[in-house]
VEXTIRO-553275 format. One line per field, with one value per residue (C-alpha): residue in one letter; chain; x, y, z. Coordinates in steps of 0.001 Angstrom, whole numbers, plus 500000, padded with zeros to 6 digits. Example, Ala and Ser with C-alpha at 12.3 -4.5 7.8 and 13.67 -1.06 7.14 Angstrom:
BEGIN
type = (A  S)
mol = (A  A)
east = (512300  513670)
north = (495500  498940)
up = (507800  507140)
END
This chain:
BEGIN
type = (X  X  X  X  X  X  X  X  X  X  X  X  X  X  X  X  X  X  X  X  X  X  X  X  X  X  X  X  X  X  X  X  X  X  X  X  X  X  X  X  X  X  X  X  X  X  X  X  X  X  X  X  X  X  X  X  X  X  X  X  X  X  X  X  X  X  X  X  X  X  X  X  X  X  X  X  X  X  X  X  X  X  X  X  X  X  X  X  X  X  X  X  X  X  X  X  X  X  X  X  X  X  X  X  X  X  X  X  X  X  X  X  X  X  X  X  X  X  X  X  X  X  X  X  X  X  X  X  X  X  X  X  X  X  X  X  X  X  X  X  X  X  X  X  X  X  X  X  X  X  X  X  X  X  X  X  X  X  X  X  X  X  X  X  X  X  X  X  X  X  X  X  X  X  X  X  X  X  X  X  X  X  X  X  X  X  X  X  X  X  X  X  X  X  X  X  X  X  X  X  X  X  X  X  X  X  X  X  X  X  X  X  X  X  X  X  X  X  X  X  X  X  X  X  X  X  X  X  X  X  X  X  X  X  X  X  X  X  X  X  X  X  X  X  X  X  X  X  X  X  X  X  X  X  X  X  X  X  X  X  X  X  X  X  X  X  X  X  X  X  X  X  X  X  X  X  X  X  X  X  X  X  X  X  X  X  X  X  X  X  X  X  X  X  X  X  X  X  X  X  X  X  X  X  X  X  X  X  X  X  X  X  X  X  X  X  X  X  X  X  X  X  X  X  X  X  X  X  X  X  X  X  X  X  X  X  X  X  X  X  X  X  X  X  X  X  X  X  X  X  X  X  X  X  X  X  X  X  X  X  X  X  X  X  X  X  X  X  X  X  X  X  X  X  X  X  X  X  X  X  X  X  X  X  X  X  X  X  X  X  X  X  X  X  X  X  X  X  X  X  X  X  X  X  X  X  X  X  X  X  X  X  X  X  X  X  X  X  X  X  X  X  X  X  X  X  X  X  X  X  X  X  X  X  X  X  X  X  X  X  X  X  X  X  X  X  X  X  X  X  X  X  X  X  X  X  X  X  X  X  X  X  X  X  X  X  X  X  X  X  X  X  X  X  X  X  X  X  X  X  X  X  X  X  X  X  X  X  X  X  X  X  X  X  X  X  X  X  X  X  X  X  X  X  X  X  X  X  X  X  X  X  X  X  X  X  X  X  X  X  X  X  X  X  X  X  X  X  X  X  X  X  X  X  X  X  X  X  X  X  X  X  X  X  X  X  X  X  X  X  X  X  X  X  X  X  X  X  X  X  X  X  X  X  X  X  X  X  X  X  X  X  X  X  X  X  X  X  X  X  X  X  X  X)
mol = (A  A  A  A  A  A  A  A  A  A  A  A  A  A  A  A  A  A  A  A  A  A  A  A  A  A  A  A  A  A  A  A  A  A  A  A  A  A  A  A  A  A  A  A  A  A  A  A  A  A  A  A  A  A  A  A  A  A  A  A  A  A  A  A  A  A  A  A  A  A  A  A  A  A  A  A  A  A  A  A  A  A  A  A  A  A  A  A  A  A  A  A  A  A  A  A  A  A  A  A  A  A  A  A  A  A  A  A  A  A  A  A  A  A  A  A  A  A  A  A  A  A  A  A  A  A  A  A  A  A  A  A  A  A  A  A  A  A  A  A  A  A  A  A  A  A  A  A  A  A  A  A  A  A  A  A  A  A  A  A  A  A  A  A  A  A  A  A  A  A  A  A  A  A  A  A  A  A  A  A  A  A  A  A  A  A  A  A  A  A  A  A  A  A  A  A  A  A  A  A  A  A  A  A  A  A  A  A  A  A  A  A  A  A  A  A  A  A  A  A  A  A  A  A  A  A  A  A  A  A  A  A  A  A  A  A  A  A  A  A  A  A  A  A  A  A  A  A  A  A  A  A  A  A  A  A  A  A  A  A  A  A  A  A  A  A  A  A  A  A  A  A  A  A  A  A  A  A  A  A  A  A  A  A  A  A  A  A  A  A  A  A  A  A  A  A  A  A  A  A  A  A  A  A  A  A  A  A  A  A  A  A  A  A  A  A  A  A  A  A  A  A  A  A  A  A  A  A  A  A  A  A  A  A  A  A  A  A  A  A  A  A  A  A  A  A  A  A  A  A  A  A  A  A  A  A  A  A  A  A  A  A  A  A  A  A  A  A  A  A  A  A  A  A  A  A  A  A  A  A  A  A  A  A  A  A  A  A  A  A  A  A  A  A  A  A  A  A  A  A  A  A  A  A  A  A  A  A  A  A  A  A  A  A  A  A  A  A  A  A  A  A  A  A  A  A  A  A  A  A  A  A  A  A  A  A  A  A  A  A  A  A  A  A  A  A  A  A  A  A  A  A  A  A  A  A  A  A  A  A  A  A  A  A  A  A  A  A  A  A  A  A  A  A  A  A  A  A  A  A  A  A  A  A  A  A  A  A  A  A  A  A  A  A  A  A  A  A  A  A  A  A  A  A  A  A  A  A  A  A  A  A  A  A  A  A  A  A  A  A  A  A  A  A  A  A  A  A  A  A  A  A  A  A  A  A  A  A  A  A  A  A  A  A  A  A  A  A  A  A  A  A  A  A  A  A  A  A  A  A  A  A  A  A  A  A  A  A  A  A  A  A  A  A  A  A  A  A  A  A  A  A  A  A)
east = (599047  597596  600291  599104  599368  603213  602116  598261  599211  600068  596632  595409  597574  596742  592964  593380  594559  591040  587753  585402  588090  588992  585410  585158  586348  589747  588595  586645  589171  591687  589120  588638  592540  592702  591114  592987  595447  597679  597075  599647  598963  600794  600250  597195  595860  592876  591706  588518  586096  582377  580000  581965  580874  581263  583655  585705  586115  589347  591366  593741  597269  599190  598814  596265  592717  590939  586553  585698  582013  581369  579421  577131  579278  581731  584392  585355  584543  586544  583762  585996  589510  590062  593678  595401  593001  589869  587761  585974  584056  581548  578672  578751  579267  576349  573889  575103  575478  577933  580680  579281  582650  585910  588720  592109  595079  596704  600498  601776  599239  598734  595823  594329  591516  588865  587129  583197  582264  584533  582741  579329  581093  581661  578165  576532  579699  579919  576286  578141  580878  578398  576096  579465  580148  576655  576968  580089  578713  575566  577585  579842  577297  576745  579377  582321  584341  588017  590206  591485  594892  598062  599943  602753  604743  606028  608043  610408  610534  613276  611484  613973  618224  620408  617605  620160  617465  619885  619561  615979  614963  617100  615481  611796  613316  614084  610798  608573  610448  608964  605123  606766  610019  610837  612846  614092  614748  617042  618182  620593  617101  616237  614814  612778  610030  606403  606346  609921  608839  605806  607723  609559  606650  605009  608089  608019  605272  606646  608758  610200  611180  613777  614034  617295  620002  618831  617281  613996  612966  613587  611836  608362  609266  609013  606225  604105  604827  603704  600497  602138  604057  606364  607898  610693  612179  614607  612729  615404  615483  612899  609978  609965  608272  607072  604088  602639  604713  602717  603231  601356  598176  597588  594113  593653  595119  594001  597107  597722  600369  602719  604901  608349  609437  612421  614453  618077  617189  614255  611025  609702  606834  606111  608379  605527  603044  605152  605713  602616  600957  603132  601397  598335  596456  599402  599427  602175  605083  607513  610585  613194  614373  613866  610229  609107  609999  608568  605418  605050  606092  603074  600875  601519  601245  597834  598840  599146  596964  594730  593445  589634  588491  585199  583436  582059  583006  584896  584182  587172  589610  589366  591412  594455  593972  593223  596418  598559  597056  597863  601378  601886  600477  603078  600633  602215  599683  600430  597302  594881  591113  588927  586418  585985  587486  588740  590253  591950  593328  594256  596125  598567  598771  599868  602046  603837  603507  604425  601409  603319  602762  599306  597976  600110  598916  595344  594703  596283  593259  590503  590844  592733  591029  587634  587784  583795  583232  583471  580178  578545  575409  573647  572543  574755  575881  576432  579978  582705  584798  587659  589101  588817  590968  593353  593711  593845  596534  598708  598186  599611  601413  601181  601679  600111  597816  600841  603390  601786  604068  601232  598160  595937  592780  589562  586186  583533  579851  579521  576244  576228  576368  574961  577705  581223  584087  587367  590548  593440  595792  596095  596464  595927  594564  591797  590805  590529  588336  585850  585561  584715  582284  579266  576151  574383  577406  580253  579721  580648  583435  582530  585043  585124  581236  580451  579893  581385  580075  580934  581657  579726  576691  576851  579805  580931  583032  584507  585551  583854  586463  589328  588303  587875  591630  593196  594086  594417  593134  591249  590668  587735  587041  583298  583069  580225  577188  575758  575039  571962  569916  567103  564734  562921  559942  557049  556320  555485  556860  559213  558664  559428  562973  563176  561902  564384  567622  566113  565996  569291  571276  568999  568242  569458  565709  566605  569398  570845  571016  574446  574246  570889  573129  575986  573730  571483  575101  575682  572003  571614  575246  573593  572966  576134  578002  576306  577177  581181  581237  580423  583344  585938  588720  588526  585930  586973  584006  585406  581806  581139  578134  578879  581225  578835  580035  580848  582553  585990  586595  586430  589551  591857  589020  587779  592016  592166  588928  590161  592856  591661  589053  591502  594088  591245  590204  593643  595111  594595  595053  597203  600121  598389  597066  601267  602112  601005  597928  594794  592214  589915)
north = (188811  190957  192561  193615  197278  198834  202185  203094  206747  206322  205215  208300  210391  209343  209139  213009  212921  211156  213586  211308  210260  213743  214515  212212  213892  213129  210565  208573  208242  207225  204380  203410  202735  200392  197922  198481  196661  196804  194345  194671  192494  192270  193954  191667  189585  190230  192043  190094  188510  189329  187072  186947  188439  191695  191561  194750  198494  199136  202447  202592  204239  203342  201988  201374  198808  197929  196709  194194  192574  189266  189318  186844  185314  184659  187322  190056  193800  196692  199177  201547  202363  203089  205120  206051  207994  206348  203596  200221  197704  200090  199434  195540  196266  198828  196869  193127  192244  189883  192014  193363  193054  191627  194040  193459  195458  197068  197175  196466  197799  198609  199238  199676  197012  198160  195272  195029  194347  196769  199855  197937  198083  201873  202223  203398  205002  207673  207142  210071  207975  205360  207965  209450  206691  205024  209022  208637  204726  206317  209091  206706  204315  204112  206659  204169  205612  204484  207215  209874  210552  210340  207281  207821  204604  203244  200008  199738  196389  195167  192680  192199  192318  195271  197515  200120  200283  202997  205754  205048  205713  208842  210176  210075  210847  213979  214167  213739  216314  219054  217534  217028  215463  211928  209323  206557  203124  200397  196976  198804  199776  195877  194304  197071  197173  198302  201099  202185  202235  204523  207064  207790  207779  210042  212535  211887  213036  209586  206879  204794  201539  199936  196095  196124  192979  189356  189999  188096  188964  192747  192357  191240  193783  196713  194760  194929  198627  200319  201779  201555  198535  199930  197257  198176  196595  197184  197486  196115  192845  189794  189306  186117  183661  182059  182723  185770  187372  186309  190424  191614  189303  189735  190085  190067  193782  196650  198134  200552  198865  200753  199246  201069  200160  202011  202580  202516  203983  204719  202768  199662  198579  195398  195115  197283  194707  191759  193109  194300  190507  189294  192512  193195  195057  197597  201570  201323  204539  204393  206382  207605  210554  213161  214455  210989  210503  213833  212401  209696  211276  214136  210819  209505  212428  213488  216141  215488  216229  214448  215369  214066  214526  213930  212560  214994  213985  216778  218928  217014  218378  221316  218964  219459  223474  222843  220985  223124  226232  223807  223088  226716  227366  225008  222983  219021  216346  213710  211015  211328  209637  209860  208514  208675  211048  212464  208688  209140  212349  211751  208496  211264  212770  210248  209455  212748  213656  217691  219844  219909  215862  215943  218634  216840  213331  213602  216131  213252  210621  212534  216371  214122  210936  210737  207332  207317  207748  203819  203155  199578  197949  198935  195833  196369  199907  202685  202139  199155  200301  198890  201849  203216  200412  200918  204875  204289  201591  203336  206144  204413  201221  197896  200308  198365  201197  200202  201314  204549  207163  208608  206556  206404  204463  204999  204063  201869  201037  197343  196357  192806  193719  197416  198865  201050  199108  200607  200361  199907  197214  195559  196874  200458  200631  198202  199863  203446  201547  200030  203344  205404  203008  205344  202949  202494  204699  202440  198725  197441  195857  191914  190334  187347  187181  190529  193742  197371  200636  203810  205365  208495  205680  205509  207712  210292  212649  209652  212361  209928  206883  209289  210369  206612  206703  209664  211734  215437  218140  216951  218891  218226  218842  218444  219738  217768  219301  222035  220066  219759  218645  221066  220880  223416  221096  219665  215973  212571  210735  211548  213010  210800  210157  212479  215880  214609  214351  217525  219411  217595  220013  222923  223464  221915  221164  217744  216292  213436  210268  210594  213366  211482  207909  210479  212379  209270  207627  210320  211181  208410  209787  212997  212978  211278  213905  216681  214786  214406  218342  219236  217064  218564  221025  222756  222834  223574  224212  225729  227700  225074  225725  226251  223002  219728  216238  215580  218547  217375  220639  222614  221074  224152  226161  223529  223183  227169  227533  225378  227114  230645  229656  227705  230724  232922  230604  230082  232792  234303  230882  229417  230188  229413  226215  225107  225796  223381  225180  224161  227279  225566)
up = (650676  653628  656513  659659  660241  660406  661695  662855  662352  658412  658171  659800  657713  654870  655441  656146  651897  651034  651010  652063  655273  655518  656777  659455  662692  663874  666724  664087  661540  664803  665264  661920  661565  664784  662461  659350  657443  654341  651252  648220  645197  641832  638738  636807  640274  641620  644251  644214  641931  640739  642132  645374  649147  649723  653110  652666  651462  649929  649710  647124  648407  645044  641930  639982  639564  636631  637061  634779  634916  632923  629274  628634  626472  629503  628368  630665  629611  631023  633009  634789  636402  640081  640596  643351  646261  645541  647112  645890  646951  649575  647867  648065  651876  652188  650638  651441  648260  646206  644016  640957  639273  639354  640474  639247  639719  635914  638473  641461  643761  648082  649377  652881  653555  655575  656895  656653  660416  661491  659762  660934  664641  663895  662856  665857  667144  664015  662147  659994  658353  657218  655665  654312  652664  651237  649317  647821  646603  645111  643135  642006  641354  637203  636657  636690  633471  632165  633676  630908  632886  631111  632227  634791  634291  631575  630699  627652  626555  623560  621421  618590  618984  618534  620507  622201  624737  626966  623868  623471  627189  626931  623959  625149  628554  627155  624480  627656  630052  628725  629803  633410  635512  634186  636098  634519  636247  634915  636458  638803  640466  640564  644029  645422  647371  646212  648516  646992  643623  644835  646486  643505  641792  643746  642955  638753  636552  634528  635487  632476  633760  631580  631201  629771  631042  630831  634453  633892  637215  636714  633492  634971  637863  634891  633620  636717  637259  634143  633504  629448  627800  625376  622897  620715  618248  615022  611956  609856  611914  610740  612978  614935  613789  616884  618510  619367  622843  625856  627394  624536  624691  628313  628388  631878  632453  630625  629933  626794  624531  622006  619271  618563  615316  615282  611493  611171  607355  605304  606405  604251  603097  604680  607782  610102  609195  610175  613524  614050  614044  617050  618999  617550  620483  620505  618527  616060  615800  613529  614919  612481  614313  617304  615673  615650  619630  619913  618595  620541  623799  622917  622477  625424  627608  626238  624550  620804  617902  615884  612245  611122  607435  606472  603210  600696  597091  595014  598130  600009  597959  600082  602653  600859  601445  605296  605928  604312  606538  609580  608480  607669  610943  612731  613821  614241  613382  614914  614189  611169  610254  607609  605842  601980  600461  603636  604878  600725  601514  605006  604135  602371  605301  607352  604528  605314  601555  600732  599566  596428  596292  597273  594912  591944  592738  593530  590272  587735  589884  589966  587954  584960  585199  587354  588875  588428  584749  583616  583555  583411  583575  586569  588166  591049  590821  587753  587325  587598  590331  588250  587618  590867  592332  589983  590747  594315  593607  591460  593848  596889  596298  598376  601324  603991  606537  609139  606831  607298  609037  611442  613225  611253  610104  608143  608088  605751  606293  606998  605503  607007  610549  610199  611820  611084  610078  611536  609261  611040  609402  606201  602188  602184  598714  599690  602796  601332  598218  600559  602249  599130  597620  597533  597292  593817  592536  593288  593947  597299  598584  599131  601367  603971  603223  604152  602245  602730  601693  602024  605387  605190  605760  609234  610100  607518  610555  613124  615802  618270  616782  617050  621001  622406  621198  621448  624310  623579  620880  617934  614458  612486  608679  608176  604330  603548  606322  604409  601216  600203  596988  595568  592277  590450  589825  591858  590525  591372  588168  585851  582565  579281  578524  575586  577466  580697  577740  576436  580260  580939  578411  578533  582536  586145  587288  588651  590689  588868  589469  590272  593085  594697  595378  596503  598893  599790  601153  603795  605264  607806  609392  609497  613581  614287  612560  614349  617515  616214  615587  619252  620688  618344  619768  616779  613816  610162  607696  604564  602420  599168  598550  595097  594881  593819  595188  591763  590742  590145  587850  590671  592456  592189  593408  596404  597379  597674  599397  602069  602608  602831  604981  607628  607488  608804  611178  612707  612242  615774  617716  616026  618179  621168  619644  619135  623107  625829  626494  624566  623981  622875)
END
């Protein structure tokens, strides 16, 4: 709905905020706000739609816009976020071309409109502030990027009964203030204006709006506000069995989604899942206590930290060392990845499982038992797999991965499509098994007609996974980059079988069979883990050299290695690293 103008001189003002406007001399910015106007639209409507003219520049006073431009498959795909400050739409009007997107606002929105034939009026008035303004659509032109701000508004939305929504606002209330000033809305607040709820925006680093009541109205109100939708509801009460909530599948508005499944005792397995379908788009916290909301308030202001273990065999029992430095250390984890033995190990993590735990646990699967040592006819791969399953079952239940105390997910090689398969929901045990199945060694996972591998394939250190999620510091484990195979021999063909037994028990000449699948699984990630190390906050590469990828022997040694080598490397930082202040 479009107003005329309340006040000419608010649009000067706040052109004088805007560095492109702030440029323009005084008299030309006077002019340009004679043929202004105000336009406030709704959280998820549309400014305007690709395909449509161009008729207007838009300056965004409050709120916040999401670009979407049409696949060929006719779905919208998210290509950038506009926030408060910025303009859109001046390169449709420079050119005299149709939109190249569809613009729809992520909350209640105002904007100033800035009508096409009036800046074409001002053309030959102020050549300047045309020139000014085909710059700033050529610099911004291919570099439209989601915005990596921490959100500012928030709605808490009850989902389930017996959510004391009132003590929940007041704990992450208090779990955000010390990231900046919160205000918290309720329905005594209901019935404002737009331009009220910006001005106390404008004065709160967060705003938690709180649909609480049977207000409908004053729920949608929250709704349209918030950058976040927070849904809570009681772990301990069924999941509904009606259709999915219509807030959560709202495809039309980018917004970032959280599910607060919130425990009156200790968690079970199961319940997380259940809710978890009805919202399925949202990250999952479970919150027992005041660590937990301090958790998810770090998550949501950016500044939490995430843990990522890579694949490397017997080498990853060094993981176990590394996260014992970082709990010594104080460090807080607060979202974990992996992939093969690192998504096995971090799964424990996330778990919040004691060192003590860990160490005992993974020496009776692997030090005791060596999941890879029932061999079978290789026409698919050297061993069954059977008894890896049933290590990596015994190990961890029918835990679902959103039973898991942390975020958390892992990663497998998807040999149908060629691509990394994410791990984010469903049985644990089968997840972590698809994403240790080193190729030729272990056979493959076959499900719903396609087949999974192991992750080191095509992403053995998923920093890159962990970034397009996570907001804040990351830590990466890479214990798998220096390995390399080497020979004693130069050959074409093999020798016979009897010299090979002979040289097997006498000499190491040859890798075997066994450490060439291992190695062969992880080369092809080779670039994209070089890639993952530069965007880590933090890279941890404890010296193996003398470790093999099937050296489950060595797992005191490999645990202890870890750890020395993260004490050193921590051990200046690593009070810095637990303040607000990143160094690295």
């Amino acid at each position: 709905m479009s107003h005329a103008s309340p006040d000419r001189y608010r649009f000067i003002e706040l052109f004088g905020q805007v560095p492109w406007f702030a440029t323009l001399p005084e008299d030309a910015r006077a002019a340009l706000a004679s043929g202004c106007r105000w336009r406030r639209i709704a959280g998820g409507e549309a400014l305007f739609y690709e395909g449509e003219a161009s008729d207007a520049v838009y300056l965004l006073v409050h709120g916040s816009l999401a670009a979407f431009q049409n696949q060929r498959d006719g779905t919208p795909r998210l290509i950038g976020q506009i926030m408060a400050g910025e303009t859109v739409g001046e390169l449709g009007v420079l050119v005299s071309r149709p939109r190249s997107a569809t613009i729809r606002a992520l909350r209640d929105s105002e904007l100033i409109v800035l009508p096409a034939e009036h800046l074409e009026a001002m053309t030959e008035a102020f050549p300047q502030a045309m020139l000014g303004l085909a710059r700033l659509a050529l610099r911004r032109r291919g570099e439209l990027q989601p915005h990596d701000a921490a959100p500012r508004t928030m709605a808490l939305l009850p989902q389930s009964a017996g959510v004391d929504l009132g003590a929940v606002a007041a704990q992450l209330a208090e779990a955000l203030a010390p990231f900046g000033s919160v205000r918290t809305l309720d329905s005594q607040a209901a019935g404002g204006e737009a331009g009220d709820y910006h001005a106390i925006e404008i004065g709160s680093r967060f705003v938690l709006y709180v649909a609480d009541g049977d207000d409908v109205a004053w729920r949608d109100q929250c709704r349209r506000q918030a950058d976040v939708l927070l849904f809570a509801v009681r772990a301990a009460e069924h999941a509904p069995l009606s259709d999915e909530w219509p807030e959560a599948q709202d495809t039309q508005v980018a917004r970032q989604q959280h599910l607060l499944l919130i425990h009156d005792a200790k968690p079970r397995f199961g319940a997380a899942r259940r809710w978890h379908a009805h919202c399925p788009h949202a990250a999952l916290h479970h919150l027992r206590d005041a660590a937990d909301m301090a958790r998810l308030a770090r998550l949501i202001a950016g500044r939490s930290l995430a843990l990522v273990l890579s694949g490397g065999g017997a080498r990853g029992f060094a993981h176990i060392g590394v996260v014992r430095a970082l709990r010594e250390a104080g460090l807080q984890i607060d979202s974990v990845a992996g992939t093969s033995i690192g998504a096995v190990i971090g799964a424990a993590v996330a778990a919040e499982w004691s060192i003590e735990e860990m160490t005992e646990r993974f020496r009776q699967v692997f030090y005791d038992q060596n999941p890879l040592s029932d061999y079978t006819l290789p026409l698919v791969s050297l061993v069954s797999g059977r008894k890896m399953s049933r290590l990596l079952q015994d190990t961890y239940g029918e835990r679902d991965i959103e039973d898991l105390l942390l975020p958390y997910f892992c990663v497998s090689a998807n040999l149908t499509r060629g691509d990394a398969m994410i791990h984010r929901e469903g049985k644990l045990w089968q997840a972590l098994r698809a994403s240790a199945a080193i190729p030729g060694l272990v056979p493959p996972v076959f499900k719903g007609g396609e087949v999974f591998v192991d992750g080191g394939v095509v992403n053995n250190l998923p920093v890159d996974l962990m970034r397009q999620q996570h907001r804040g510091e990351v830590i990466a484990v890479d214990i798998g980059g220096d390995y390399a195979l080497h020979t004693t021999v130069d050959e074409y063909e093999l020798p016979p079988a009897w010299r090979l037994w002979v040289e097997s028990r006498t000499s190491h000449r040859r890798p075997t069979l066994r450490e060439i699948l291992l190695r062969a699984g992880m080369v092809n990630s080779g670039a994209q883990t070089i890639a993952a190390r530069a965007q880590t906050s933090l890279l941890i590469q404890p010296k193996l050299a003398d470790i093999g990828l099937l050296d489950w022997q060595s797992y005191y040694r490999a645990i202890d290695r870890g750890y020395q080598h993260a004490l050193r490397q921590i051990g200046g930082p690593k009070d810095a690293l637990a303040d607000e202040t990143p160094v690295f």
